[in-house]
C-alpha positions in Angstrom: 146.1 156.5 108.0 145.7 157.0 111.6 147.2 154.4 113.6 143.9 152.3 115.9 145.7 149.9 117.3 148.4 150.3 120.0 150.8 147.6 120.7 152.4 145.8 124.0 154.2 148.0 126.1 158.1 147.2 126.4 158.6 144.6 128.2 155.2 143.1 127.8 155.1 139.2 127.8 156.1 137.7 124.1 155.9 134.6 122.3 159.8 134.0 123.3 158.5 134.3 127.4 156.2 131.5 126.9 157.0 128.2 129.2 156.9 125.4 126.1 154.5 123.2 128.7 151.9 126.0 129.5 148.4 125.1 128.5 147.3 128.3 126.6 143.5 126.8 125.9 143.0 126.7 130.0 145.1 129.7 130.9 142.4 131.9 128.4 139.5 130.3 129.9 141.0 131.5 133.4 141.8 134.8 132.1 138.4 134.9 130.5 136.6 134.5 133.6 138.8 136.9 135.5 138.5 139.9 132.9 134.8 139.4 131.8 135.7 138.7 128.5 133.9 137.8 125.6 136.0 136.3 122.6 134.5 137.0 118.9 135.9 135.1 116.4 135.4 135.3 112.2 134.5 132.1 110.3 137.7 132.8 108.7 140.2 132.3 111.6 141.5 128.4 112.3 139.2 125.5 113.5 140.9 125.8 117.2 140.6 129.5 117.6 136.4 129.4 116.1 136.2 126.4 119.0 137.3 128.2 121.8 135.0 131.2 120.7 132.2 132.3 122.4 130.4 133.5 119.3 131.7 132.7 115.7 130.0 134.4 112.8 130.0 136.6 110.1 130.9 140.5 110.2 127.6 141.9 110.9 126.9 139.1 113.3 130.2 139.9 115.1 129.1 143.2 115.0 125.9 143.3 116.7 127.6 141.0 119.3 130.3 143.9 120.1 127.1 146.0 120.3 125.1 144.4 123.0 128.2 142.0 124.7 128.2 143.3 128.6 131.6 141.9 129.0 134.2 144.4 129.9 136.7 143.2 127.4 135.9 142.0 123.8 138.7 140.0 121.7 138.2 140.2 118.3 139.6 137.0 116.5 139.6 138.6 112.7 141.1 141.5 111.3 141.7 145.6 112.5 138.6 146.7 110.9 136.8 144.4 112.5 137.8 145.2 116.0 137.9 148.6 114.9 133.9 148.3 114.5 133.8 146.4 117.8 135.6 149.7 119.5 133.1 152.4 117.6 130.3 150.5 119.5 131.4 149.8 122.3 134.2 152.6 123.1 133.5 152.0 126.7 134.8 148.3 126.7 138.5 147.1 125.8 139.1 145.9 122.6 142.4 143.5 122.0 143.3 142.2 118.1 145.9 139.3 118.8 147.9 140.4 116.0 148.5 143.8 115.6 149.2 143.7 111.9 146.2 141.4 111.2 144.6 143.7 108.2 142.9 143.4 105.2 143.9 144.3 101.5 140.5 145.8 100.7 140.9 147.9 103.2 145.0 149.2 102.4 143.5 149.4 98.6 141.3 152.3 99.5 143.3 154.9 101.6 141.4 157.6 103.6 142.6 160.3 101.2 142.0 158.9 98.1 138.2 157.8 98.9 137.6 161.1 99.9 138.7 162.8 96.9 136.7 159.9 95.2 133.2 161.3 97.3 134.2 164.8 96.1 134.4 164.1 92.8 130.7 162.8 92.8 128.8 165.3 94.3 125.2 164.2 95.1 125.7 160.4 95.3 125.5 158.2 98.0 128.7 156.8 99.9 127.4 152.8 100.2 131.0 151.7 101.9 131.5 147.5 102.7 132.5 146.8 106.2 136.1 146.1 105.2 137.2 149.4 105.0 139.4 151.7 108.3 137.3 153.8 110.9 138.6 156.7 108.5 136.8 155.4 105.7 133.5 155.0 107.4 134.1 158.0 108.7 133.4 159.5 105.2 130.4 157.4 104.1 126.6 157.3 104.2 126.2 153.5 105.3 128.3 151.0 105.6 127.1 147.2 104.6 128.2 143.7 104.7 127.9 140.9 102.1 124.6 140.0 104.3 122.6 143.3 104.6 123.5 145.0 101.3 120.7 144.0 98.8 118.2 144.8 102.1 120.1 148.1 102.8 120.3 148.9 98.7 116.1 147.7 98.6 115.6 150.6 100.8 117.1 153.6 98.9 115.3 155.9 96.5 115.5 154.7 92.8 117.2 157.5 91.6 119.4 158.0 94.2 123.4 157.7 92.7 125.6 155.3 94.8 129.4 155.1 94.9 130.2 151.5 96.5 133.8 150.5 97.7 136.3 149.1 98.0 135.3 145.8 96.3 134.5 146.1 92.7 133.5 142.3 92.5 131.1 142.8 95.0 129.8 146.5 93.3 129.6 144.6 90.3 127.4 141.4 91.7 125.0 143.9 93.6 124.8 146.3 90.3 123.7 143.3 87.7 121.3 141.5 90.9 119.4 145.1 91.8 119.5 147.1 87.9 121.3 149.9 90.2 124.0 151.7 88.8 126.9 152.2 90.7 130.0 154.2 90.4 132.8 151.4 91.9 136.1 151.7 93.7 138.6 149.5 92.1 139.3 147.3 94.9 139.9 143.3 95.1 140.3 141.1 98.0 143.7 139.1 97.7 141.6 135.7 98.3 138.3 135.9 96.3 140.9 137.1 93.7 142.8 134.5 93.4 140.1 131.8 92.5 141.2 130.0 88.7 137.9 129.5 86.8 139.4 127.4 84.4 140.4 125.1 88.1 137.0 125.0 89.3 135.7 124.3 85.8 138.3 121.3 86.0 136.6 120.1 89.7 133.4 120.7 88.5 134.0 117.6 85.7 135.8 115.5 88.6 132.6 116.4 90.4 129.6 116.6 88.7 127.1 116.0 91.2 128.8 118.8 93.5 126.9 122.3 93.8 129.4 125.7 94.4 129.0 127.8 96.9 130.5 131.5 96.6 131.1 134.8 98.1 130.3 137.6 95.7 134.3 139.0 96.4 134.9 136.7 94.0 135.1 137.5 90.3 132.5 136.4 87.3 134.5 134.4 86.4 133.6 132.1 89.4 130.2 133.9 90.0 129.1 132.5 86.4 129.5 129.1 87.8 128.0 129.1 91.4 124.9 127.3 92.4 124.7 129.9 95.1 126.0 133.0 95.9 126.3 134.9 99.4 127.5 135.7 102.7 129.5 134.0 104.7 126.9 133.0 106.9 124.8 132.6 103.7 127.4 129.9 102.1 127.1 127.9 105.4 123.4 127.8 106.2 123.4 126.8 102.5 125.2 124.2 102.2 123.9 123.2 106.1 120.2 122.9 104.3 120.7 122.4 100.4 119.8 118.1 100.3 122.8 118.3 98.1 125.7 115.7 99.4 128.7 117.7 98.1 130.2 121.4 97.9 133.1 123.5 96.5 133.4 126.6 98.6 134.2 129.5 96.8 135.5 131.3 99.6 138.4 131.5 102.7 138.4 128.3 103.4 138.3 127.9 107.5 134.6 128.4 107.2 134.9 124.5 106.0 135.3 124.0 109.6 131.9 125.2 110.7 130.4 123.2 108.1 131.4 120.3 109.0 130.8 120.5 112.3 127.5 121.5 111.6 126.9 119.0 108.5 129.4 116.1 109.1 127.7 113.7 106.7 128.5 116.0 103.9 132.0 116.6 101.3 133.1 120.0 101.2 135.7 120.9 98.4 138.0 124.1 98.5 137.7 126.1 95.3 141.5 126.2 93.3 143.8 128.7 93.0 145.7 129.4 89.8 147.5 126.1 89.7 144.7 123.5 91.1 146.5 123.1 94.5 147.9 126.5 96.4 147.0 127.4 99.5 146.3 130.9 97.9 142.4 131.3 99.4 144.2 131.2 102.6 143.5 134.9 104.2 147.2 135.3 104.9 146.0 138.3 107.6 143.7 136.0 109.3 146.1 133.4 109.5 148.2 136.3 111.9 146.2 135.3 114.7 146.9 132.2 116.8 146.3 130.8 120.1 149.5 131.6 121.4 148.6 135.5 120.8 145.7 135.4 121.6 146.5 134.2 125.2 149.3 136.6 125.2 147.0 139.5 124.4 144.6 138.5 127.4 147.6 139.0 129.2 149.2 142.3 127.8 145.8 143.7 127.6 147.2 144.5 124.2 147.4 144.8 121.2 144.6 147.1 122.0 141.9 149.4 119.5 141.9 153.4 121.0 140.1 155.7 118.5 139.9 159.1 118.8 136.5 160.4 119.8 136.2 162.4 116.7 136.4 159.9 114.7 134.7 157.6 116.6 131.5 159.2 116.4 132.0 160.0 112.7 132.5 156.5 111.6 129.8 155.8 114.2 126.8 157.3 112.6 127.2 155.1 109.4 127.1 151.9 111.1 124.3 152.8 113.0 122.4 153.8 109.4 123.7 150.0 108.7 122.7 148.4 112.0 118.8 150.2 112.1 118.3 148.9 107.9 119.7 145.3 108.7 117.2 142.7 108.5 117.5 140.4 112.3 120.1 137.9 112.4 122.0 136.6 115.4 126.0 135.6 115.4 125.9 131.0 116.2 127.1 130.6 119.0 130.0 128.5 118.9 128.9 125.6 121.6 125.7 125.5 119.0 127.7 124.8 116.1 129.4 121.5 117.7 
């Protein structure tokens, strides 16, 4: 896999330089202003990073924000695909990933290589790839989607057209049963949705019976059998936001809980269990790589930083634009709204 993002310079600042009574919240706002930057930030990453954001959302939210931002530098709280679509639209602007190694495992479970033997071998169908895949990856699809615009995107294809969809089978697997589409799948999970126990949220479900689930279509049936509603990340929290409903179990990366209750602070929002009833497991262990501390310190280095090569670039490019022109409107929140 070729290597997007390029890390600190020797003797670039590091963690180890940092004065233990430097304020890093004020020193990025001053190095915001001074750069014209814009700071994007998933609903996945931690309450404090989401509240100094200037947008928070979903990834085709954050997406059409690194699309139209006119800020000179975009720093992409999330993961390396992410800023990775933030750099194909917006090649001329900087884009910084605080952590370097902040990737995804849907993303390593479908190598460039292997997906493109995969097209080859299915001649005539339709490449329908999830957002959480490398540059390389779009590179060799049709369309790319999100977990927001895919039943709009899929709505819109012929009805005998074949589709491959990866790298998540779980989602491939929701969208085939919901549209009556067949769909050759990728074999891909995500480490998170994954690791959800039915026979734990069955178990919460009794401890709470008047509390309606909430999940992200990553996860397995096993879960999906049980939700009260399924969707987006931005789906999950403008549902439970306007559901009448009082309580929730949130089938998904839990730091989303964070917007919700800011934005619903009367209500009870329940993590769905892992395995044994009480891990931390739903934690996304690559969005937890980013912290206020980098972040400040990538302001600074003006790295870690996204380069793709043109080439590629404009490959991976025309996909995304397929995606952006079939999306249905929607806008990232802005995070002062979601106070």
């Amino acid at each position: 896999m070729t290597n997007t993002v390029i890390p600190p310079a020797g003797g670039a600042k590091s963690e180890a330089d940092l004065d233990p009574f430097l304020d890093p919240w004020a020193e990025i706002e001053r190095l915001r202003r001074k750069k014209n930057a814009v700071i994007l930030a998933h609903y996945y990453q931690d309450g404090e990073i989401q509240d100094l954001a200037d947008f928070v959302g979903d990834s085709l939210d954050l997406s059409r924000r690194a699309a139209a931002t006119d800020a000179e530098v975009i720093v992409f709280c999330g993961v390396r695909f992410m800023a990775e679509v933030a750099k194909i639209v917006s090649p001329q602007k900087t884009v910084l990933l605080p952590d370097a190694e902040a990737g995804c495992s849907l993303e390593e479970a479908c190598q460039p290589d292997a997906f493109r033997r995969f097209r080859d071998a299915h001649p005539g169908h339709l490449a329908l790839t999830y957002i959480n895949c490398s540059a390389q990856v779009k590179a060799y699809s049709d369309i790319i989607v999100t977990s927001s615009n895919v039943e709009d995107i899929i709505s819109q294809l012929p009805a005998d057209q074949p589709i491959l969809f990866a790298p998540d089978r779980h989602l491939g697997g929701y969208l085939a049963r919901k549209t009556g589409r067949e769909m050759t799948l990728w074999p891909g999970t995500c480490i998170v949705h994954d690791q959800f126990s039915e026979r734990q949220l069955v178990k919460l479900k009794v401890e709470h019976p008047d509390a309606l689930v909430s999940a992200h279509p990553e996860c397995h049936d096993g879960i999906l059998r049980h939700a009260d509603h399924v969707g987006s990340t931005r789906s999950i929290l403008d549902f439970v936001v306007n559901d009448p409903s009082r309580k929730f179990i949130i089938a998904t990366e839990p730091h989303i809980i964070h917007q919700m209750k800011k934005a619903a602070p009367g209500k009870t929002f329940i993590p769905a269990p892992g395995a044994d009833g009480g891990c931390n497991c739903s934690n996304c262990p690559f969005m937890e790589l980013n912290t206020i501390e980098k972040l400040y310190l990538a302001m600074v280095n003006m790295a870690p930083r996204v380069e793709i090569a043109e080439d590629l670039r404009l490959a991976a490019l025309h996909p995304l634009q397929r995606m952006l022109e079939m999306s249905p409107p929607a806008g990232a929140v802005p995070a002062q709204a979601a106070e």
